[in-house]
C-alpha positions as CSV (number, residue, x, y, z in Angstrom):
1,X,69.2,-20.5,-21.9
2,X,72.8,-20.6,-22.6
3,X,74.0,-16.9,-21.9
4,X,77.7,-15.6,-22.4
5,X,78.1,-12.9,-20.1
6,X,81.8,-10.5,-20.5
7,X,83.3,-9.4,-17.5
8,X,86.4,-7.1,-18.4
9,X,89.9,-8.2,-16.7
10,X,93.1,-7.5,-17.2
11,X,94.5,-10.7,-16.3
12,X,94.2,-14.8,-17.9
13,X,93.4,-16.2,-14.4
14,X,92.5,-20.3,-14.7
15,X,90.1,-21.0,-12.2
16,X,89.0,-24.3,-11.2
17,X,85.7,-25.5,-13.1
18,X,83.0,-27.6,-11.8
19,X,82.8,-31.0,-13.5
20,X,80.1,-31.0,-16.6
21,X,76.7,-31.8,-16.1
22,X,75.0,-33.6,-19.0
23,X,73.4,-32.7,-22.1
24,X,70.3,-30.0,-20.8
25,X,68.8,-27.1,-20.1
26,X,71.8,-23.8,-20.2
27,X,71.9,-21.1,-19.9
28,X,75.6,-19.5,-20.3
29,X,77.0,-16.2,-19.0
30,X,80.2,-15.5,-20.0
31,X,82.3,-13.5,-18.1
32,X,84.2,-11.7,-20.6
33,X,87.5,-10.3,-18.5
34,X,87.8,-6.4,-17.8
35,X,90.8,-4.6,-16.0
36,X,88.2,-4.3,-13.1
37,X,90.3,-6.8,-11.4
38,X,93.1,-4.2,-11.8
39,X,91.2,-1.3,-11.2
40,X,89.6,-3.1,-7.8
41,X,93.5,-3.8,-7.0
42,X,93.9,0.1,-5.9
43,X,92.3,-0.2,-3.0
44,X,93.9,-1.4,0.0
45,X,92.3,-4.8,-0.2
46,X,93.9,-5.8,-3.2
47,X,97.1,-4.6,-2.3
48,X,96.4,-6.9,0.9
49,X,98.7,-10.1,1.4
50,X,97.9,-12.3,4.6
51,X,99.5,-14.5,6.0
52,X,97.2,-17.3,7.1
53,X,97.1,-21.2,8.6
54,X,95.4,-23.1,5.8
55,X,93.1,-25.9,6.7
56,X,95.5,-28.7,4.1
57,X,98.4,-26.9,5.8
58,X,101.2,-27.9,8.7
59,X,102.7,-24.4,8.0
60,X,101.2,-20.9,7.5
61,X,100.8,-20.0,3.9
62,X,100.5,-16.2,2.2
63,X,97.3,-15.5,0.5
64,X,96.4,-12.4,-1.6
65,X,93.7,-10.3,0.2
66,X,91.4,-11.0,-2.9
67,X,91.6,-14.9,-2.1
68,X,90.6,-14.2,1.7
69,X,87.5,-12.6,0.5
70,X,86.7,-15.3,-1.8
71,X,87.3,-17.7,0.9
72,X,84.8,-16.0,3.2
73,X,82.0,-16.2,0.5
74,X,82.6,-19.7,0.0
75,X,83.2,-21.3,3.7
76,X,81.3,-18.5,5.2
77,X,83.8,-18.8,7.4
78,X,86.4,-15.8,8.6
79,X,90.3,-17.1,8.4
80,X,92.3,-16.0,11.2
81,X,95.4,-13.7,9.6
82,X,98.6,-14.6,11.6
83,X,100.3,-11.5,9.6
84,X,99.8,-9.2,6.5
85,X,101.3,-6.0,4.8
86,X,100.1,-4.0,2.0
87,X,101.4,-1.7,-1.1
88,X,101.3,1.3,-1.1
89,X,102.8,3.5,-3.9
90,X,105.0,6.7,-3.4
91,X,106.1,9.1,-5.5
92,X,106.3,9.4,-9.6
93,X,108.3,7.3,-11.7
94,X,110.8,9.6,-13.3
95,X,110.9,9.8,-17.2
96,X,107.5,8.7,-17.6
97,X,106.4,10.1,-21.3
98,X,102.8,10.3,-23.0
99,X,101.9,7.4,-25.8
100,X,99.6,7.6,-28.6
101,X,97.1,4.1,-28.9
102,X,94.4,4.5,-31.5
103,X,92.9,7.2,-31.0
104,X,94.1,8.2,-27.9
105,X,97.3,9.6,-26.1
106,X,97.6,8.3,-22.9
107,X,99.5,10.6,-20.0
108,X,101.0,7.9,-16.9
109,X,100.6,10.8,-14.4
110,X,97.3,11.8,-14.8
111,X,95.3,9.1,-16.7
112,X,94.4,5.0,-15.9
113,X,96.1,3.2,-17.9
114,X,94.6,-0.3,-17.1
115,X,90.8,1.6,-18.1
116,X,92.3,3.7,-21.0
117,X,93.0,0.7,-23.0
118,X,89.3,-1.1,-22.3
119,X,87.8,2.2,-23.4
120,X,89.7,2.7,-26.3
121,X,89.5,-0.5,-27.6
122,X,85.3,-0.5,-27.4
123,X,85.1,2.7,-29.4
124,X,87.9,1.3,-32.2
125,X,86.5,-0.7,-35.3
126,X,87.5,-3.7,-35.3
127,X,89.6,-3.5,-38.3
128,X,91.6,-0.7,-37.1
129,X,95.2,-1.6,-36.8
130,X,95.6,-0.8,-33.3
131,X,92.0,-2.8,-31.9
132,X,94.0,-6.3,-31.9
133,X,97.0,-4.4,-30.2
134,X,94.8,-2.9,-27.4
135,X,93.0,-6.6,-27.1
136,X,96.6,-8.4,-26.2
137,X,97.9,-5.3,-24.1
138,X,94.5,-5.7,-22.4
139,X,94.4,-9.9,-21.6
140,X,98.5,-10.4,-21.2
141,X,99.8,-7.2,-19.7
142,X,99.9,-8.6,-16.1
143,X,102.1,-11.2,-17.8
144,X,105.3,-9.7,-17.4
145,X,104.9,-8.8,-13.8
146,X,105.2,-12.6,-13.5
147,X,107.7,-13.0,-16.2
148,X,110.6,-15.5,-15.7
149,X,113.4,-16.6,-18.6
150,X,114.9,-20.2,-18.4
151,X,118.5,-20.7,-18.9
152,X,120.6,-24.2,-18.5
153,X,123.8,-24.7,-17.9
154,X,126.1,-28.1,-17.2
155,X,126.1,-30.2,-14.7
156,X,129.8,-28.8,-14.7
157,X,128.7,-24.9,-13.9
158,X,126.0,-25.3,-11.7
159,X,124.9,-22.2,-10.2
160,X,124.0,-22.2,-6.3
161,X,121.0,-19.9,-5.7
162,X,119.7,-18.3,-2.5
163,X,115.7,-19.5,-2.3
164,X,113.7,-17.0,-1.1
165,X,109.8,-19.1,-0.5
166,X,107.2,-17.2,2.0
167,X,109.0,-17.4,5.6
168,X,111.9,-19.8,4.3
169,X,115.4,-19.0,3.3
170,X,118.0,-21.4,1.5
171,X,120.7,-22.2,-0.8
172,X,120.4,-24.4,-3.6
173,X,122.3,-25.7,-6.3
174,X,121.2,-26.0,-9.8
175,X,121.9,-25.9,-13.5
176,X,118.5,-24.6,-14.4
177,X,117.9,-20.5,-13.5
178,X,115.3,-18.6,-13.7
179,X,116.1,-15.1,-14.0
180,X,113.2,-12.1,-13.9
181,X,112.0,-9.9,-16.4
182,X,112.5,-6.8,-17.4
183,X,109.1,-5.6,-15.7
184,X,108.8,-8.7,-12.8
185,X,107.2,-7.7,-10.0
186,X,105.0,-10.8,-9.4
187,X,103.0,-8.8,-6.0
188,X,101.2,-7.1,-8.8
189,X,100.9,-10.7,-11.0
190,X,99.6,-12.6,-8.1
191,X,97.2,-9.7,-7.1
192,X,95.6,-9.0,-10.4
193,X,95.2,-12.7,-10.6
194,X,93.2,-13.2,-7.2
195,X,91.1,-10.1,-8.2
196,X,89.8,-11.8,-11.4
197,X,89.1,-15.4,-8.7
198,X,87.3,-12.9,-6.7
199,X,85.2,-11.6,-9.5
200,X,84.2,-15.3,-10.5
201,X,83.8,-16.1,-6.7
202,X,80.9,-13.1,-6.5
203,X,79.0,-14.4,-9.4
204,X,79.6,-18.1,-8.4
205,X,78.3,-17.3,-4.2
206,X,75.2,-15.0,-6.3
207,X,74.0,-18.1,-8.1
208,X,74.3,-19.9,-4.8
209,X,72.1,-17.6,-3.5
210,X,69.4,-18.5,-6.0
211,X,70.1,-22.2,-4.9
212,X,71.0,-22.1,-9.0
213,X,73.8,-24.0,-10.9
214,X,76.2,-23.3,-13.9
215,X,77.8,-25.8,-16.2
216,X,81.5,-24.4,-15.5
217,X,83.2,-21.6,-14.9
218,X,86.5,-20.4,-16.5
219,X,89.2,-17.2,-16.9
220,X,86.1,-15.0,-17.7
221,X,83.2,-17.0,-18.1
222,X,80.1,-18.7,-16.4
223,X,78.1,-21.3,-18.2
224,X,74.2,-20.7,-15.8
225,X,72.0,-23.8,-15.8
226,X,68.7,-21.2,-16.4
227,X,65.6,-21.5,-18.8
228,X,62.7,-19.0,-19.5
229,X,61.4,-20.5,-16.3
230,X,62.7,-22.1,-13.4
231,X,62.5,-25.8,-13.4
232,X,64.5,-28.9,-12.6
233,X,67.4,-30.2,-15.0
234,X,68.6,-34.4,-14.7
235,X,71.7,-34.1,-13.6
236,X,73.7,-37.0,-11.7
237,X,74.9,-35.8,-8.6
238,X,72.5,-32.6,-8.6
239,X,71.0,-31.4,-5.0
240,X,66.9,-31.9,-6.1
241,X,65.6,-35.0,-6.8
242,X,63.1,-35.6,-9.6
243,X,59.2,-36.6,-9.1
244,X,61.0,-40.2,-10.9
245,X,63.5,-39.8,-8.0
246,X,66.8,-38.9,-10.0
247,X,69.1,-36.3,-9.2
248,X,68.4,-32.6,-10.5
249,X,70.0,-29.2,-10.2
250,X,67.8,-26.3,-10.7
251,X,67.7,-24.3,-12.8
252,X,67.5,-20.4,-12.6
253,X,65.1,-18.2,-14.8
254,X,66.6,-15.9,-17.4
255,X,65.3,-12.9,-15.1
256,X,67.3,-14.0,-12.6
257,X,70.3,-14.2,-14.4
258,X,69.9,-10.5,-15.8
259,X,69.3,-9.4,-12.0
260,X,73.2,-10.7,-11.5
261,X,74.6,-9.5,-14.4
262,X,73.0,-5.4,-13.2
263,X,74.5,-6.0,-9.9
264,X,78.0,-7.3,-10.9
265,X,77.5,-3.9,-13.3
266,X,77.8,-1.6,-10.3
267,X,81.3,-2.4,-10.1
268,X,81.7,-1.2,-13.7
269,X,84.8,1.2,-13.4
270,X,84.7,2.3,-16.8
271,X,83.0,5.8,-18.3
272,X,82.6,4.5,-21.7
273,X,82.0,1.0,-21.7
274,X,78.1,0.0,-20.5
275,X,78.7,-3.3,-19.2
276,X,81.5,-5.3,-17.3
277,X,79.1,-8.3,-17.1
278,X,77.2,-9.0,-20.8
279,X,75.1,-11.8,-22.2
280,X,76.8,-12.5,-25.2
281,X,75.3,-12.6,-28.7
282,X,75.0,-16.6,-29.6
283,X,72.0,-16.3,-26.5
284,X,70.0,-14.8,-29.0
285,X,68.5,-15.7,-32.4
286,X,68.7,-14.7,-35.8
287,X,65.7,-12.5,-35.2
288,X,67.4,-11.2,-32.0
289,X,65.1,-12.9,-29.8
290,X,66.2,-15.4,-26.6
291,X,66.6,-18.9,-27.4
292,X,67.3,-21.7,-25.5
293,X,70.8,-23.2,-25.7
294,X,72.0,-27.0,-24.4
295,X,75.0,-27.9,-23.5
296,X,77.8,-30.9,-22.9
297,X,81.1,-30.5,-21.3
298,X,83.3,-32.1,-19.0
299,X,86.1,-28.9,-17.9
300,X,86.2,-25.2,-19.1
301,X,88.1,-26.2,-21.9
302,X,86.4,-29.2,-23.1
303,X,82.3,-27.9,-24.0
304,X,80.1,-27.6,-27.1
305,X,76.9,-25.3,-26.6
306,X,74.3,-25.8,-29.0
307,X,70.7,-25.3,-29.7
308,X,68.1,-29.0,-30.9
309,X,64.5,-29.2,-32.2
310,X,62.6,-32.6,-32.1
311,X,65.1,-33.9,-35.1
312,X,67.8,-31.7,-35.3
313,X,70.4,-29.3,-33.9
314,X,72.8,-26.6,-34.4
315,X,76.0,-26.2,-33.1
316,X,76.3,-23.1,-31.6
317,X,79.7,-22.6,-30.0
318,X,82.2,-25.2,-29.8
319,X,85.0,-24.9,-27.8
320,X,88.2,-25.4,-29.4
321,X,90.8,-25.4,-26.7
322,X,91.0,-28.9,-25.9
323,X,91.1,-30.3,-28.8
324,X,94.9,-29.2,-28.7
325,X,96.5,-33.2,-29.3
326,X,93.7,-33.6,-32.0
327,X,95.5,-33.3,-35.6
328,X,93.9,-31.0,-38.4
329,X,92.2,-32.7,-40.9
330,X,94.5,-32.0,-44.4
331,X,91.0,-31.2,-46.3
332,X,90.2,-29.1,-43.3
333,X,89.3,-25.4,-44.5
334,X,86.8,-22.3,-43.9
335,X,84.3,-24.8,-45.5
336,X,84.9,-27.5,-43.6
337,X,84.6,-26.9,-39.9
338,X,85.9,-30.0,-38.5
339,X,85.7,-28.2,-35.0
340,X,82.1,-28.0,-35.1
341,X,81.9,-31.4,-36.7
342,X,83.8,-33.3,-33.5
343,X,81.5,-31.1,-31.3
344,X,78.2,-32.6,-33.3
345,X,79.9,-36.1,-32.6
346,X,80.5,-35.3,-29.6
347,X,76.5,-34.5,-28.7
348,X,75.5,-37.5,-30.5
349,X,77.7,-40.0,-28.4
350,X,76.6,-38.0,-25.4
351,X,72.9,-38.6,-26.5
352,X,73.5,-42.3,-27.2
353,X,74.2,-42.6,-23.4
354,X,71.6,-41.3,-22.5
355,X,69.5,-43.9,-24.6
356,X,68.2,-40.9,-26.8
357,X,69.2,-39.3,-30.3
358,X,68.8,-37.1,-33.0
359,X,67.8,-38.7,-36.8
């Protein structure tokens, strides 16, 4: 079953996606992003950065304490940390002054800000004017700790730079500076970021666990390979081999999956939101009940989830982010949902490869 789990974080991290498996058995989770990445990032892990000697490395490279723990999961083996420092705050930031979001009013000094915004948002209606505001502030806020604002000059006023890159110091002339934001502090971009890899590398070393697999992975999603019960899926390249002798990944039960998604929850730093980690509503009927979903895909941004009968089936979710050099139709409207329509041809082409298809 194709589940779409929603992990809360406060950041738009792009994390590397397995390549697709072919049209079977899903079962999605989608990892819908929380500021539990940012939350996670006040303790002294997350304000961690390490220096370490990367294995594709002649030199030493600076890591985020997040990525080190990822690493760990994944290699199983411990890095050796040639250096490291951490953040810590002091003091109050003078002139700090109370705002008023929705319904709430939000005190720097004494309340989370990072958590204020996930909570008020999940109690607004949707159609309140400030539920959108709260849902940007929410997924781009990290943004302008990283924020950087081309300028160009001519080749006549180059400007020569000093080049500040992990241990190395130069000068450099150019005609194209970047100069920081207003709000750069990219310590705080690059650790929020590593906290949302680290979040996707727990779920992704839990379904390792299981010997499971998932159809990709992106900023806050996981697409599980999982059926009512466990069984083997085709899939070229998988670790199991069929009883016909082709390759198979297997696929985890949908009890299994909710197992994951209530210990992920522990980490849940919110008071009025119930789930970091939630299977998402396309995983269930019309009736409310689970039904299986399929899906195709080749990246995170290129997938169509759907569900099929013997004849038939339904486009489910389609995803639209790479079709981004594919031209709107001109007769394309609310009526006419050519997205849906590429991701049925899409199936059937896929199908057709396979030697199978739908009437």
């Amino acid at each position: 079953m194709l589940i779409i789990l929603g992990l809360l974080v406060c950041c738009a991290v792009t994390y590397t996606v397995r390549h697709a498996l072919k049209h079977s058995v899903r079962r999605v989770i989608a990892l819908v992003a929380t500021v539990c990445a940012v939350s996670l990032s006040t303790t002294f892990l997350f304000f961690l950065v390490v220096l370490i000697k990367a294995d594709h490395s002649q030199a030493p490279i600076w890591y985020a304490g997040p990525d080190l723990a990822a690493s760990k999961l994944k290699t199983k083996h411990p890095r050796k940390i040639i250096q490291a420092f951490k953040l810590i705050p002091r003091g109050v930031q003078d002139a700090m002054r109370t705002t008023s979001i929705g319904t709430r009013t939000i005190d720097p000094a004494r309340d989370d800000f990072f958590c204020t915004i996930i909570e008020e948002r999940k109690t607004l209606p949707k159609k309140h004017p400030h539920y959108l505001l709260l849902k940007i502030i929410a997924n781009s806020l990290y943004g302008i700790f990283a924020e950087l604002n081309k300028y160009e000059y001519g080749k006549n006023k180059a400007k020569q730079l000093e080049v500040f890159s992990g241990e190395q110091k130069f000068e450099q002339s150019t005609c194209v500076v970047e100069r920081p934001g207003k709000w750069q502090f990219p310590p705080a971009a690059a650790l929020i970021t590593a906290g949302g890899r680290l979040m996707l590398s727990i779920l992704e070393h839990m379904v390792e666990e299981h010997r499971g697999a998932y159809l990709l992975t992106d900023t806050d999603s996981m697409l599980f390979v999982a059926s009512k019960n466990s069984t083997l899926v085709p899939c070229p390249g998988g670790q199991h081999k069929l009883p016909d002798g082709r390759p198979a990944v297997k696929a985890m039960t949908w009890k299994q999956v909710e197992e994951i998604c209530t210990k992920l929850n522990r980490l849940n730093p919110y008071r009025t939101v119930a789930e970091i980690l939630k299977i998402e509503e396309c995983n269930y009927d019309r009736a409310g009940k689970p039904h299986q979903l399929y899906g195709l895909a080749v990246s995170a941004k290129r997938y169509v989830v759907y569900t099929r009968s013997k004849s038939s089936f339904e486009i489910i979710k389609p995803s639209e982010d790479g079709l981004g050099i594919v031209y709107v139709p001109e007769n394309a409207s609310a009526t006419n949902p050519w997205i849906a329509k590429i991701g049925k041809l899409i199936i059937r082409v896929g199908l057709w490869k396979r030697g199978s298809s739908f009437s």
